[in-house]
C-alpha positions in Angstrom: 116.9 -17.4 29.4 117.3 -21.1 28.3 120.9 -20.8 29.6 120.0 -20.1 33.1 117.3 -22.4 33.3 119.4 -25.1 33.0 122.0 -23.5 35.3 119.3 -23.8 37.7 118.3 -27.4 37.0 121.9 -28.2 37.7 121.7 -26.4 40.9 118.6 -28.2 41.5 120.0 -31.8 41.2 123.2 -31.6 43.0 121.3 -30.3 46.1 119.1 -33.6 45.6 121.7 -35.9 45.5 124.2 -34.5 47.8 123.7 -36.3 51.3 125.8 -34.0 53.4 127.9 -30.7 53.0 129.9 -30.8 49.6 133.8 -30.3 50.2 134.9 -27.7 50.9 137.7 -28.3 47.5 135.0 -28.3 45.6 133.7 -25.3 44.0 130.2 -24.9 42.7 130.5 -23.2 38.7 128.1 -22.3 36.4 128.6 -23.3 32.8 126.6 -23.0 29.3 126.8 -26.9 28.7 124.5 -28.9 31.6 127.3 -32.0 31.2 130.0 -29.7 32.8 128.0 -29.5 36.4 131.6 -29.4 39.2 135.2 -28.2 38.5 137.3 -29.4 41.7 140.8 -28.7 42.2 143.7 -30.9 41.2 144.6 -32.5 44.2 140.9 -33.8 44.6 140.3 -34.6 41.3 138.1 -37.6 42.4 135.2 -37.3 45.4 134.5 -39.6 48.5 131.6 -42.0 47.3 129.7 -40.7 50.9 129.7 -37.5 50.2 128.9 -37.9 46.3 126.8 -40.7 45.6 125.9 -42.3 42.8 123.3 -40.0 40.5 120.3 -41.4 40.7 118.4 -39.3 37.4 116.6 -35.8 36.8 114.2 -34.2 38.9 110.9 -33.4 37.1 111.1 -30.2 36.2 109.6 -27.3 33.9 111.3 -25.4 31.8 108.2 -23.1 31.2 107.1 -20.2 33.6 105.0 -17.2 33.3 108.1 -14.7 33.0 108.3 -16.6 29.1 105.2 -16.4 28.1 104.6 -13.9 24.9 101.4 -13.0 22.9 100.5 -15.5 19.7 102.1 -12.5 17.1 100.7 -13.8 13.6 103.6 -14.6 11.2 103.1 -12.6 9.0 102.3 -8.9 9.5 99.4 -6.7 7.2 100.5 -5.3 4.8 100.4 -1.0 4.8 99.5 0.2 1.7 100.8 3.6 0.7 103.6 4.3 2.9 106.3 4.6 0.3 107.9 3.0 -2.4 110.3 0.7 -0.1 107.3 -1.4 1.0 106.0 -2.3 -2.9 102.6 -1.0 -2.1 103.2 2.7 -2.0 102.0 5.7 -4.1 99.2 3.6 -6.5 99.3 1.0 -3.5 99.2 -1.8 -5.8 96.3 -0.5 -7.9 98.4 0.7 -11.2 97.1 4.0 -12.9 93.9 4.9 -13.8 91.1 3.3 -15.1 88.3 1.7 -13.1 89.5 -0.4 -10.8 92.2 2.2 -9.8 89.3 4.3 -8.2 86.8 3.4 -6.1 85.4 -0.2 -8.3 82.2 -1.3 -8.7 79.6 -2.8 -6.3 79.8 -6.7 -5.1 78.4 -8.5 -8.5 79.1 -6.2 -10.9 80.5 -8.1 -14.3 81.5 -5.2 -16.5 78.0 -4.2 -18.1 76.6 -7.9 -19.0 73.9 -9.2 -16.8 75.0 -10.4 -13.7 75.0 -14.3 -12.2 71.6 -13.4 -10.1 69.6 -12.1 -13.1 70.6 -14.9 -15.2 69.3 -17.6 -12.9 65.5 -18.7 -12.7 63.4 -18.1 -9.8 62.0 -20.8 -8.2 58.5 -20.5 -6.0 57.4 -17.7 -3.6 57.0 -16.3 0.2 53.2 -16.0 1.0 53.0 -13.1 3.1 49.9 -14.1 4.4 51.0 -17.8 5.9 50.3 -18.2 9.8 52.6 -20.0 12.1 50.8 -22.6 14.4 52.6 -24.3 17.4 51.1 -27.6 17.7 50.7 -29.7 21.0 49.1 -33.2 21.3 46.3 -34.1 23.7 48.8 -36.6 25.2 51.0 -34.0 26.3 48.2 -31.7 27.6 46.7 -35.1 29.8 50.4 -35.9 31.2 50.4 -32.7 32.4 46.9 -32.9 34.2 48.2 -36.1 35.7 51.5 -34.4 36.9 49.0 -31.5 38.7 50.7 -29.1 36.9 47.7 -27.8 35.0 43.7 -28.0 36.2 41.4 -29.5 34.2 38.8 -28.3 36.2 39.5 -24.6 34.9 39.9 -22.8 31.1 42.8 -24.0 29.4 44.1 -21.1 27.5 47.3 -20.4 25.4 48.8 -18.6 28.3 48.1 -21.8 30.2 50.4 -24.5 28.1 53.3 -21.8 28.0 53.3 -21.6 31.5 53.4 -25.3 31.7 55.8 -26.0 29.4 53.6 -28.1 27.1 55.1 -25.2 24.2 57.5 -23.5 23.4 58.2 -19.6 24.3 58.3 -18.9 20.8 54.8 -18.7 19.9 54.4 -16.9 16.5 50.9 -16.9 15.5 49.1 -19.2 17.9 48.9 -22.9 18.4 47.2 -25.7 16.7 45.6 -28.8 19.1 46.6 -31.9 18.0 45.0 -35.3 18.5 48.1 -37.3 19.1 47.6 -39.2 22.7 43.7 -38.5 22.5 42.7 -41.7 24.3 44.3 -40.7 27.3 41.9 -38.1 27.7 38.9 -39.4 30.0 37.4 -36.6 32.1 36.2 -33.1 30.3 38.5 -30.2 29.6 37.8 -26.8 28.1 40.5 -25.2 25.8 41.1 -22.5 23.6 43.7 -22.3 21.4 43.8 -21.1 17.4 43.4 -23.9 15.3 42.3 -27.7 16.5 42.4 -30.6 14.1 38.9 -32.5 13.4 40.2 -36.1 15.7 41.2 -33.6 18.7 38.1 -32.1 19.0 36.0 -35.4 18.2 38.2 -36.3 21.4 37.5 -33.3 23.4 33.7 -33.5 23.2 33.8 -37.2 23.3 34.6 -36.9 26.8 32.5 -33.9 27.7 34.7 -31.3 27.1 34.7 -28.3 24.4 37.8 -26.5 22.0 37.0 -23.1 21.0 38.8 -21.3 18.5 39.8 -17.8 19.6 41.3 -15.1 17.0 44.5 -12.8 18.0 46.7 -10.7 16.3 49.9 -10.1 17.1 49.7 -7.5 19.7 46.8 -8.7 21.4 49.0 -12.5 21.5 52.0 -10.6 23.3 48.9 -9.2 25.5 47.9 -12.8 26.3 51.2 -14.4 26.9 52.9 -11.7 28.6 50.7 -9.4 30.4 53.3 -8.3 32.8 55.2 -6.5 29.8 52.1 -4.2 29.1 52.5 -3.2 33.5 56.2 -2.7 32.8 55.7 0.0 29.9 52.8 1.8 32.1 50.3 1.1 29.4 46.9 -0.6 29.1 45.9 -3.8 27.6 44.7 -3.6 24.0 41.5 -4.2 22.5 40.7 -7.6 21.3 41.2 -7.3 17.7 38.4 -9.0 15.1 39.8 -11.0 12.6 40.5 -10.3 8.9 37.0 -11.9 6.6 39.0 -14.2 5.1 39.5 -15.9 8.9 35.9 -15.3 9.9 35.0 -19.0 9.0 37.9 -20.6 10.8 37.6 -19.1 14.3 34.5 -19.2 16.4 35.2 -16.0 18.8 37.4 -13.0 19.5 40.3 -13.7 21.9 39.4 -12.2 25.3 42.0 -10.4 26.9 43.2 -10.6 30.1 43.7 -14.9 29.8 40.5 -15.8 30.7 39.6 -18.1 33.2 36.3 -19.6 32.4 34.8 -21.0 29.1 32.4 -19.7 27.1 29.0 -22.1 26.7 28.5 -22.9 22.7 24.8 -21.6 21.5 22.8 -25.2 21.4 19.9 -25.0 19.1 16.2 -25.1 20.5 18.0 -23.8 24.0 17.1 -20.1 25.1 20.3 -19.4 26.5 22.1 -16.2 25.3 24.7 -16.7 22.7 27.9 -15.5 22.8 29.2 -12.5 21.1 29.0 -13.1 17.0 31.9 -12.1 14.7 30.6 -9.2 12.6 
């Protein structure tokens, strides 16, 4: 292949640097060496400089195409165990006879009958299998995003509300936690709901006129808030909102209200005859 790629390169540059029609004593050969491009006869053993001038250097050109290209074969081939003793790795395949590690062996970590590398070290701490997961997401944020008129402050803030904002994330595990990082930027009243709320966002919040209410959900009835459209998909019904467990009774103030509401609910004031809102039982 390399042979008559040159052959063509040589082609290639005579044509280039050939003014006119070669003579006709001259006899275009092919040879295996790219030095050796012309044989002429005897009697014209040398060439009129107008018809041959002086060679004036290679032509840029490739020696690779797509006819040459081949697949990246690895070096060295797997080895097939038990196909015959001219390989090495026939009848045992390597294994020798008998005993354990002939058959089948012994599971990943096994050390012959002593304890093993992951019984012999110390355990360190624990998983709580009760921990909750709390997105968090500063007043600053929530107040750039009023100013941008992407979210109305005139209406209930919900959780549903800062995901479709983007003031979180999408990956909202348990709820989300108010924070009170940027809390002098808020200056008119807002109403929000979220899961947790630290003590200087909601001094904020009701500083300025507003309220934070702490609404329980469980998992499903989360999804249910977040992603209503999922429940419409599957043909079923929204759930229930769920109470919360006793041990959460004293850090929420309400049941999560399912669809995302839209308006808040008043606190009880004492000495007012309003009607309070639904108690946790």
């Amino acid at each position: 292949m390399l042979r008559k790629r040159l052959s063509v390169l040589s082609t290639s540059i005579i044509r280039s640097s050939v003014w006119g029609k070669p003579s006709p004593t001259c006899q275009l050969v092919q040879f295996p060496h790219p030095s050796k491009l012309l044989q002429c006869s005897k009697s014209h053993a040398t060439l009129n400089s107008k018809v041959l001038p002086e060679f004036q250097g290679f032509r840029a050109y490739s020696l690779l195409a797509l006819n040459d290209l081949r697949d990246n074969v690895p070096r060295k081939q797997k080895t097939r165990k038990g196909r015959g003793i001219g390989s090495g790795k026939g009848k045992t395949a390597g294994r020798g006879h008998k005993g354990q590690r002939a058959r089948k062996g012994s599971k990943l970590g096994f050390e012959g009958g002593q304890t093993p590398l992951r019984r012999r070290m110390p355990k360190r701490g624990f998983k709580n299998p009760f921990s909750l997961t709390f997105q968090p997401v500063g007043l600053g944020k929530i107040a750039w995003l009023i100013n941008a008129g992407k979210i109305d402050s005139s209406e209930l803030i919900t959780m549903k509300t800062l995901k479709d904002t983007g003031a979180i994330g999408k990956q909202i595990k348990d709820g989300v936690r108010l924070m009170g990082r940027g809390a002098e930027q808020i200056k008119w009243p807002i109403h929000l709901e979220v899961s947790r709320v630290t003590v200087r966002a909601k001094e904020a919040v009701e500083a300025a006129g507003g309220s934070v209410r702490r609404v329980y959900y469980n998992k499903l009835g989360l999804r249910a808030l977040l992603k209503p459209e999922w429940f419409e998909k599957k043909g079923r019904l929204l759930p229930k909102a769920a109470r919360p467990p006793p041990k959460l009774k004293d850090k929420v103030d309400s049941i999560g209200r399912l669809p995302a509401p839209t308006k808040p609910i008043p606190f009880l004031v004492e000495g007012s005859n309003d009607v309070p809102p639904p108690q946790l039982s």
